[in-house]
Backbone as a ProteinNet text record, in pm:
[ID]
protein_1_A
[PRIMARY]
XXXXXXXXXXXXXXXXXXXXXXXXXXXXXXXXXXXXXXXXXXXXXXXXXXXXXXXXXXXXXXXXXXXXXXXXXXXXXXXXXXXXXXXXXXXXXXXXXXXXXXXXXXXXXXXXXXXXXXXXXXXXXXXXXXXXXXXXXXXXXXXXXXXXXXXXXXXXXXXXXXXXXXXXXXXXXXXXXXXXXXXXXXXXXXXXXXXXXXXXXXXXXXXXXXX
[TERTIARY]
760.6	771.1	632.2	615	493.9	508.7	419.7	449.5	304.4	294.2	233.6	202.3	92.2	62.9	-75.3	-85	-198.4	-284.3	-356.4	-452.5	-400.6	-427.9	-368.1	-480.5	-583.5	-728.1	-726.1	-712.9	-714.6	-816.3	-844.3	-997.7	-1035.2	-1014.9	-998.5	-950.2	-1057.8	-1005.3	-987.2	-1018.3	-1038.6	-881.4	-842.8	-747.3	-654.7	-631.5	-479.8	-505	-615.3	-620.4	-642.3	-705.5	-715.1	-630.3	-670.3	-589.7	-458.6	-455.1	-296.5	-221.6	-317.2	-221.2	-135.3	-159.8	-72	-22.6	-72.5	35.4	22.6	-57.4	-53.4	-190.2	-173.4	-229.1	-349.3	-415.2	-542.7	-524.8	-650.1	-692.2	-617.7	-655.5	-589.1	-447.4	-337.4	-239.5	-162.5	-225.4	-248.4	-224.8	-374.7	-356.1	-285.4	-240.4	-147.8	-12.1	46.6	197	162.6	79.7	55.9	83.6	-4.2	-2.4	144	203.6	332.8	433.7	407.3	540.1	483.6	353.6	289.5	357.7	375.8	349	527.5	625.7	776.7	797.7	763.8	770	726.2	580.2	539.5	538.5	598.4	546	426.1	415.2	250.2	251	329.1	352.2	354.6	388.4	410.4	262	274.2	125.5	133.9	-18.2	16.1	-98.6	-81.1	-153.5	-188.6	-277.5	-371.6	-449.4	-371	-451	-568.3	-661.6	-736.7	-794.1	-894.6	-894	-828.9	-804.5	-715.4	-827.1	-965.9	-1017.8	-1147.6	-1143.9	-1253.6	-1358.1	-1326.8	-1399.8	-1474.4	-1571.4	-1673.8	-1646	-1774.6	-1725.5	-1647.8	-1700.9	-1632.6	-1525.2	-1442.3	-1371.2	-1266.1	-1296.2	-1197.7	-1185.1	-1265.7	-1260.4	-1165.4	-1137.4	-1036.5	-887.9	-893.2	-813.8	-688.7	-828.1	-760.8	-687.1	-740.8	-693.3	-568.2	-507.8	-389.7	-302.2	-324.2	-221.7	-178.9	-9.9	34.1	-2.9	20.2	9.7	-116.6	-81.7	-163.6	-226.9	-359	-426.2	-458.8	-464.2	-527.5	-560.5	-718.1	-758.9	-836.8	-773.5	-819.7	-902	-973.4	-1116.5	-1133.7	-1122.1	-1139.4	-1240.8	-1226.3	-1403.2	-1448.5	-1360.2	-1373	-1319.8	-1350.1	-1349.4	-1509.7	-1557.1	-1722.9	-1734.3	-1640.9	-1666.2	-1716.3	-1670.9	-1728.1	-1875.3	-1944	-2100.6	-2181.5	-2076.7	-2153.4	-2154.5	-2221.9	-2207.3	-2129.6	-2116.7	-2064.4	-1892.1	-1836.6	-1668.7	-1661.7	-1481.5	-1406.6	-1368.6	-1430.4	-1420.7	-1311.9	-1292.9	-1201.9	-1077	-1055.6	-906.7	-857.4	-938.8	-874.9	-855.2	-739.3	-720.5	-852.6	-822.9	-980.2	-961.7	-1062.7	-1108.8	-1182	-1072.9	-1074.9	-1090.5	-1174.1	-1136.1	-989.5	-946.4	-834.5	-772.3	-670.2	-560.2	-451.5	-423.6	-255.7	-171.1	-63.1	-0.8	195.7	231.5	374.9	466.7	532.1	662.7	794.5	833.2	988.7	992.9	950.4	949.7	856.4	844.9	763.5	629.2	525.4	394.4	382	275	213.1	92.3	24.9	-84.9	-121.6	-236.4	-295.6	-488.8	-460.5	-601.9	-578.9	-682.7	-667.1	-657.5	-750.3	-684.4	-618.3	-530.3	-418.9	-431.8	-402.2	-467.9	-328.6	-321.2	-227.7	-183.3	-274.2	-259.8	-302.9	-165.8	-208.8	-137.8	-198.3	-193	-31	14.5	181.8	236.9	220.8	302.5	460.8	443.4	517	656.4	634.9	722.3	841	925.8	1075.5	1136.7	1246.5	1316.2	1443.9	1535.2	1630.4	1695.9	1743.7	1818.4	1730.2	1624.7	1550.6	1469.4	1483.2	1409.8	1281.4	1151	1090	990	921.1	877.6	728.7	679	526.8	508.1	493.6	447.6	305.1	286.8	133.3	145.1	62.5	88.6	-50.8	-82.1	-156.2	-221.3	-316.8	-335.5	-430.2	-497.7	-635.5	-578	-512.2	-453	-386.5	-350.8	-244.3	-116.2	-127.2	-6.6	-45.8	-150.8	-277.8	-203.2	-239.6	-211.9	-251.2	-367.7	-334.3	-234.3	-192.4	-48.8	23.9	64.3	164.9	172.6	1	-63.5	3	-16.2	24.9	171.8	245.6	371.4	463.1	363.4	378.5	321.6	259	189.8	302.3	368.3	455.1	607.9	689.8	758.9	727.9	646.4	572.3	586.7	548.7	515.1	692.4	731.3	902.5	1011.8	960	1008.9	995	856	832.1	918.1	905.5	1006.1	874.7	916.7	805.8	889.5	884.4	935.4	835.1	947.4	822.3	790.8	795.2	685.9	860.4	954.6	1085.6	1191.9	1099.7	1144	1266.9	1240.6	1357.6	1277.8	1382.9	1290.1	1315.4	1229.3	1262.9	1127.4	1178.1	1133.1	1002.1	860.8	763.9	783.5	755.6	755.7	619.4	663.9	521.6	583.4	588.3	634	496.2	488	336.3	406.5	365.4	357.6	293.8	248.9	170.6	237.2	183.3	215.4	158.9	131.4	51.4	141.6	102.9	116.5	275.9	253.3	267.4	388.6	420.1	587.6	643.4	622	717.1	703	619.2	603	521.7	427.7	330.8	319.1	468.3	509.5	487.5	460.9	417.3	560.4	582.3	720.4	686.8	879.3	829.7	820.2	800.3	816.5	952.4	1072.1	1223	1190.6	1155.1	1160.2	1054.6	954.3	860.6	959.6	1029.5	1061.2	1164.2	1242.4	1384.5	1290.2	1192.4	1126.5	1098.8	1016.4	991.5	1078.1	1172.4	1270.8	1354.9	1359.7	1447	1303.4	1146	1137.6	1092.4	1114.1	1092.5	1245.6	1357.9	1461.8	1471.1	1381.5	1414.6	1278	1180.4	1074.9	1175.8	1256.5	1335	1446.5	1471.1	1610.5	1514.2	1361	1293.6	1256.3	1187.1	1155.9	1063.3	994.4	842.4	782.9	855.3	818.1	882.1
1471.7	1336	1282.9	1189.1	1123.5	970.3	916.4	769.5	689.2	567.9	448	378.3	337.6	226.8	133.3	-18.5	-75.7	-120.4	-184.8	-277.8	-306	-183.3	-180.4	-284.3	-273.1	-369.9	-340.4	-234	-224.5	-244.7	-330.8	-402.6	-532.1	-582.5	-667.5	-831.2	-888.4	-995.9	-1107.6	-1131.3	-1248.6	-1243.5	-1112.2	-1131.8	-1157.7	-1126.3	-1166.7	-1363.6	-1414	-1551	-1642	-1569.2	-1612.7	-1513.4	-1597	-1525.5	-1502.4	-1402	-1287.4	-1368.9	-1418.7	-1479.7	-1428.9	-1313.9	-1212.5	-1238.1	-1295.5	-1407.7	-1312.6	-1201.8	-1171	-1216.8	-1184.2	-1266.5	-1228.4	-1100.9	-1058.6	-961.1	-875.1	-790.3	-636.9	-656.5	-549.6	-512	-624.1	-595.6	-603.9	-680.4	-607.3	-460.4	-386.6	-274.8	-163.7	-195.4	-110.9	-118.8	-227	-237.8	-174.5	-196	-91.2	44.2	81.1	213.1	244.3	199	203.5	233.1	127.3	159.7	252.3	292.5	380	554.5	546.1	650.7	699.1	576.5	599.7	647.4	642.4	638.1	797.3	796.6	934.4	1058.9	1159.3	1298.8	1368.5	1464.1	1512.3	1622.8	1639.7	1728.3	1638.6	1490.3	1398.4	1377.9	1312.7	1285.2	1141.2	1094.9	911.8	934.5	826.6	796	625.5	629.8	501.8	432.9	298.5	200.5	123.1	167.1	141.9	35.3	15.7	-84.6	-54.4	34.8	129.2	56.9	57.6	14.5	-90.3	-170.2	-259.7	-228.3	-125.5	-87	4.5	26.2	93.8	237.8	334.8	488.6	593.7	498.1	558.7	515	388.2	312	395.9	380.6	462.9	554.7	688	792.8	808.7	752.1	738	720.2	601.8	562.2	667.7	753.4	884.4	996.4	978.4	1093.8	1055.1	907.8	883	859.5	852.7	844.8	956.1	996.5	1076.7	1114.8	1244	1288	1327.6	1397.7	1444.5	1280.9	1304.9	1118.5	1126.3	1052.7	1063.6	932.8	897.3	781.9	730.9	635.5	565.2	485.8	475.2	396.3	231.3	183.6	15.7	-49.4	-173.3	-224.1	-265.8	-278.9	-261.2	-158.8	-47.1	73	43.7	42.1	29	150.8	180	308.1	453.3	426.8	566.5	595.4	488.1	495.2	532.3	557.6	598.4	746.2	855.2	998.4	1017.9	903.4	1016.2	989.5	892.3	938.6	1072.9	1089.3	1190.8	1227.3	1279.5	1271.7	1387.6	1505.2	1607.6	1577	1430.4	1361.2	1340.7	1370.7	1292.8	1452.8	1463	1562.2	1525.1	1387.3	1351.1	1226.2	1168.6	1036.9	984.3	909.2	884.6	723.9	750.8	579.7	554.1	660.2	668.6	810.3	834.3	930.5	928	1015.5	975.6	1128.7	1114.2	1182.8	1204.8	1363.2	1329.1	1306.8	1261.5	1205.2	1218.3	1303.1	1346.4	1322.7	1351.7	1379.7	1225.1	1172.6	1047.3	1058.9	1002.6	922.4	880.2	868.2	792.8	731.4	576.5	561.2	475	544.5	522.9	458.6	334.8	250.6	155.9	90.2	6.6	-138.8	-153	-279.7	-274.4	-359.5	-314	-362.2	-235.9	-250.3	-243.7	-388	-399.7	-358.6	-245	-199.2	-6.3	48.7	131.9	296.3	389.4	476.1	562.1	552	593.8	513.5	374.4	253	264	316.6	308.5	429.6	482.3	633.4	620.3	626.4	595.8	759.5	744.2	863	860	947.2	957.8	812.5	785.3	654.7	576.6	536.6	419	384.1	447.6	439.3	467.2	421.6	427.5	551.5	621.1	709.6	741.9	598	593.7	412.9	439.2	364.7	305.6	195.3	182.1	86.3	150.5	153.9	108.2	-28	-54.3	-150.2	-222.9	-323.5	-400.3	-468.1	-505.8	-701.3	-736.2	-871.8	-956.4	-870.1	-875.8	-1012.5	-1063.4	-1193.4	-1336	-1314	-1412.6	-1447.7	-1620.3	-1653.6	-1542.3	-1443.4	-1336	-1269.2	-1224.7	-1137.3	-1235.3	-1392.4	-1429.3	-1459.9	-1428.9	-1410.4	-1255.8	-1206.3	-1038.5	-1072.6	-1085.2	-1122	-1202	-1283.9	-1370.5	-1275.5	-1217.4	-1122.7	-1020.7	-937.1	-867.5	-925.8	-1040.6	-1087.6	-1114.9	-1188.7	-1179.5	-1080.5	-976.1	-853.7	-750.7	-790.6	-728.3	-790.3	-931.8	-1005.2	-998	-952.1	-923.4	-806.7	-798.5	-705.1	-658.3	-536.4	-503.4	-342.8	-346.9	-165.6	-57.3	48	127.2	235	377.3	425.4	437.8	427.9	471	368.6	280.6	132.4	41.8	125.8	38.3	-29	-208	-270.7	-253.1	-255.2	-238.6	-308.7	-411.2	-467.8	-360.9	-444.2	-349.9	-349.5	-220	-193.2	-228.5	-265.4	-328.9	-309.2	-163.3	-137.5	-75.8	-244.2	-248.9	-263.1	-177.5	-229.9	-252.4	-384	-412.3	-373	-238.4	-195.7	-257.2	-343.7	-449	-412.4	-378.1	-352.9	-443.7	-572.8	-670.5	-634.3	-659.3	-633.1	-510.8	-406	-325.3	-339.1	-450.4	-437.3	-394.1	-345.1	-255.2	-74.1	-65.7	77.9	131.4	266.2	355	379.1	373.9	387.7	470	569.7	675.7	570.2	629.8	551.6	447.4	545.7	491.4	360.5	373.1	242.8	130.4	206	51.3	6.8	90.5	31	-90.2	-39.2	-117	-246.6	-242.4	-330.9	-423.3	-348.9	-452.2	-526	-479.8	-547	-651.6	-612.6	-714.7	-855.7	-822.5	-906.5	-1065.3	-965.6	-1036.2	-1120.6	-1078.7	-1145.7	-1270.6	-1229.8	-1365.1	-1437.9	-1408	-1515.6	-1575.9	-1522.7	-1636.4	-1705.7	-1687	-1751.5	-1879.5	-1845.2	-1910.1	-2025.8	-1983.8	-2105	-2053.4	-1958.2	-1910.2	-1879.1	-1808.5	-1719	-1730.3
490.4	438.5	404.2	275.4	251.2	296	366.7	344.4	327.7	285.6	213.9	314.9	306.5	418.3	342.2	353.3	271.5	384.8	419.2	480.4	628.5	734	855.9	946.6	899.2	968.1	1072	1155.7	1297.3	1325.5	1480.8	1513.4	1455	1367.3	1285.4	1311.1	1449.6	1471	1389.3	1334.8	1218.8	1128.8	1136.8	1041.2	1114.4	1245.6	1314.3	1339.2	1353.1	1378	1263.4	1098.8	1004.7	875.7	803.8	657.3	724	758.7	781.1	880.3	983.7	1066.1	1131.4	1185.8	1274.8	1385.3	1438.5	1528.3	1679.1	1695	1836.9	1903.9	2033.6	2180.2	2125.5	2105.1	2053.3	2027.6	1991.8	1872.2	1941.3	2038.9	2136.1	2173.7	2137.5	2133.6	1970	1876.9	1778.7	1750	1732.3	1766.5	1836.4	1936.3	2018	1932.8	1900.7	1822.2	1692.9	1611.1	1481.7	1537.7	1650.3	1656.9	1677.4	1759.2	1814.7	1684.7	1607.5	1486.7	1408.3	1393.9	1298.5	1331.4	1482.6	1547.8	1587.6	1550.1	1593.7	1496.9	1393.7	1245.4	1210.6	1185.9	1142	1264.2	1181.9	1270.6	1284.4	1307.3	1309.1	1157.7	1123.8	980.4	849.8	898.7	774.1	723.2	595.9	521.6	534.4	533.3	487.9	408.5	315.1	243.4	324.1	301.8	374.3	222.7	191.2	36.2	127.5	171	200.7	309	348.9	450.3	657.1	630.8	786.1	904.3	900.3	1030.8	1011.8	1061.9	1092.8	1206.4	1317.4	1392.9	1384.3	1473.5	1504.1	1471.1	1422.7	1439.4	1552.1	1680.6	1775.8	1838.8	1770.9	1805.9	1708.7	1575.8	1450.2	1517.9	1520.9	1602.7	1704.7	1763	1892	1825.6	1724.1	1685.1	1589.7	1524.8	1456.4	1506.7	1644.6	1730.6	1768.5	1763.4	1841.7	1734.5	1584.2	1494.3	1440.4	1438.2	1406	1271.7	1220.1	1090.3	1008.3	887.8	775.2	725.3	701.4	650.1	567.5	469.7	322.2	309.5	257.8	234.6	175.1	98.5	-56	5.9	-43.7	21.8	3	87.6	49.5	88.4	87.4	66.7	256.6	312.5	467.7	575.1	438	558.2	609.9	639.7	728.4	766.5	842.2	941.2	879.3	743.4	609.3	632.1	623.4	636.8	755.9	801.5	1001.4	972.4	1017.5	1029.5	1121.9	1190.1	1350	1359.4	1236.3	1235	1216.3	1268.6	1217.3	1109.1	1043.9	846.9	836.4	963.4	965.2	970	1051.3	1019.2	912	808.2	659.4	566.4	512.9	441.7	339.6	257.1	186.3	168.5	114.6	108.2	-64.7	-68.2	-252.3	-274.5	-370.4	-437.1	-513.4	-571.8	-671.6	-637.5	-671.9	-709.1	-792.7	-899.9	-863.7	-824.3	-785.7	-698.1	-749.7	-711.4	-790.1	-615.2	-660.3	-535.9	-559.4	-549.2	-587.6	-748.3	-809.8	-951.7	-1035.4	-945.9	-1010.8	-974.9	-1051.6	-1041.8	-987.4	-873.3	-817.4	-831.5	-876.2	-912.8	-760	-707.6	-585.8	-617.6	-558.9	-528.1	-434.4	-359.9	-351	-357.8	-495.6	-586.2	-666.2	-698.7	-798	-975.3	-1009.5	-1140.5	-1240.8	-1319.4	-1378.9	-1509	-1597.8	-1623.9	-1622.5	-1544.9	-1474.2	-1581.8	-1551.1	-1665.9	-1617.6	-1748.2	-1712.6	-1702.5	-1706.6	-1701.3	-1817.7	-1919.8	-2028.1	-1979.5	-1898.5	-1920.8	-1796.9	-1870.5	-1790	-1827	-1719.2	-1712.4	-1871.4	-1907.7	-1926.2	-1934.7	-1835	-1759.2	-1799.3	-1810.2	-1853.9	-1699.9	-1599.4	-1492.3	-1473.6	-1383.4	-1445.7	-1361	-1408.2	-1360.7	-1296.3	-1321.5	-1283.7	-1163.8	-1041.8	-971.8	-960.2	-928.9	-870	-764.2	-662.1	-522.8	-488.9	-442.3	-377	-266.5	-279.5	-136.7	-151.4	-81.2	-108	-91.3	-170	-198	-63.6	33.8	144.6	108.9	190.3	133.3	49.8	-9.3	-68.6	-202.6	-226.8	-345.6	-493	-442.5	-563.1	-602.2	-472.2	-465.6	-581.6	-553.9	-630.3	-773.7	-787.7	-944	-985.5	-933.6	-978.5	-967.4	-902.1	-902.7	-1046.2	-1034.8	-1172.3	-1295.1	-1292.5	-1415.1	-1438.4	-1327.3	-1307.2	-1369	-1363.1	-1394.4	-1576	-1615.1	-1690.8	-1803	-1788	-1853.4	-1892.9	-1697.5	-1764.5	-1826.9	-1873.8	-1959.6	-2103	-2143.1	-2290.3	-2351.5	-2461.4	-2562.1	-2630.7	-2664.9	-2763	-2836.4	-2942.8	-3022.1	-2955.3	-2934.1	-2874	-3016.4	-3044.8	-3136.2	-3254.5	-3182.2	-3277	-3273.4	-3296.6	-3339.3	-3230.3	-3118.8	-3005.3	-2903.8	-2946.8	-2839	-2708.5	-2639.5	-2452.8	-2414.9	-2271.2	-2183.3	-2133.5	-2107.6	-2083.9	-1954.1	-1895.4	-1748.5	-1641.5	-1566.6	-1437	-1308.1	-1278.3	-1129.1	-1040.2	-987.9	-899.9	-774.1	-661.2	-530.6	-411.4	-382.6	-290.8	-136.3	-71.7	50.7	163.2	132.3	271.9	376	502.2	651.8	704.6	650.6	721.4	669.1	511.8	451.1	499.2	548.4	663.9	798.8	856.7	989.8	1006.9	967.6	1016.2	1028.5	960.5	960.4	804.9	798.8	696.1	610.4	528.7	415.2	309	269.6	165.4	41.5	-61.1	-171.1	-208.2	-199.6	-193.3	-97.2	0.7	136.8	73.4	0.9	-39.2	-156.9	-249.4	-373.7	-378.6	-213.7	-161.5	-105.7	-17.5	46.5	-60.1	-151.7	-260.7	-332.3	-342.6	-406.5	-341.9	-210.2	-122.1	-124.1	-52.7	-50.3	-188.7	-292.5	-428.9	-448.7	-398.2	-424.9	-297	-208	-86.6	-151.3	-261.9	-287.8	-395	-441.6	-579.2	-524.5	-380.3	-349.1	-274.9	-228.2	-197.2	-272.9	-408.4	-462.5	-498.9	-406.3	-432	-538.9	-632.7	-715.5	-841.6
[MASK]
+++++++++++++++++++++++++++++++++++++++++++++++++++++++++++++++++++++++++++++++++++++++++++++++++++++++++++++++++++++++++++++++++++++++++++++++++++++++++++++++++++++++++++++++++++++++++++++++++++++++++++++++++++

């Protein structure tokens, strides 16, 4: 199994008492419940892909941290990994460590960063069915009035019409997903589970008002 995970911030006090608002006692129990669902979740054979941002702590704090999370790691590099610049992490934990990728997933595209780039390459290419065959998967935004800019850009964009090269109009495609931590709980998801996630929680922002 592959699964997705965005901006886990482990160590990361500021974000459970600001921005994110994570709502536990401290940083320490924090951490322990990530690990917990990270770890019910993945096996030691599964892959994750990590959108960047995974630790706020120290080299020897990450270090520890790597040793206790299940699975194959792969990690897109974000602007508070810190721990990259130390020599003395575990760099052997990471299958590798990318700014970008993209990646196939049961017959689809995967476009992997961790800011999300709205116009992302393969955007245009749907299956047969009209489904669409190129994702972009990323993080960086967490639950921030940007997110609801991209959201709005996203709505936006699958609203326009445009002919494509053999004169049929079709709705342009914008299947972006922000894997932030927080929208599964804190647990790692295959693609199918973010696409359902995403979708459920975009239909409770319009029954909301939100969006």
């Amino acid at each position: 199994m592959r699964y997705y995970i965005a901006d886990p911030h482990f160590f990361h006090r500021n974000l459970n008492t600001k921005m994110d608002y994570r709502g536990f006692a401290d940083v320490e129990e924090m951490n322990a419940y990530m690990l917990q669902r990270w770890n019910e979740k993945v096996r030691k054979n599964d892959e994750v892909v990590i959108l960047g941002d995974l630790s706020w702590g120290k080299a020897e704090e990450t270090n520890e941290l790597l040793g206790k999370l299940n699975g194959r790691l792969y990690l897109i590099q974000g602007n508070h990994d810190r721990f990259l610049k130390n020599k003395d992490y575990n760099a052997s934990r990471f299958v590798w460590i990318k700014p970008y990728e993209e990646l196939q997933d049961n017959k689809r595209k995967v476009i992997l960063c961790h800011y999300p780039i709205i116009c992302y390459n393969g955007q245009y290419r749907l299956d047969g069915n009209g489904n669409p065959k190129v994702y972009m998967l990323y993080g960086h935004v967490h639950d921030t009035y940007d997110q609801r800019l991209i959201e709005q850009f996203r709505e936006i964009t699958r609203g326009s019409i445009r002919k494509n090269p053999d004169g049929e109009k079709r709705a342009i495609p914008s299947n972006m997903i922000n894997c932030f931590c927080m929208y599964s709980d804190y647990t790692p998801l295959t693609l199918d589970e973010w696409i359902l996630c995403d979708r459920k929680r975009r239909e409770k922002l319009c029954a909301d008002g939100s969006m």
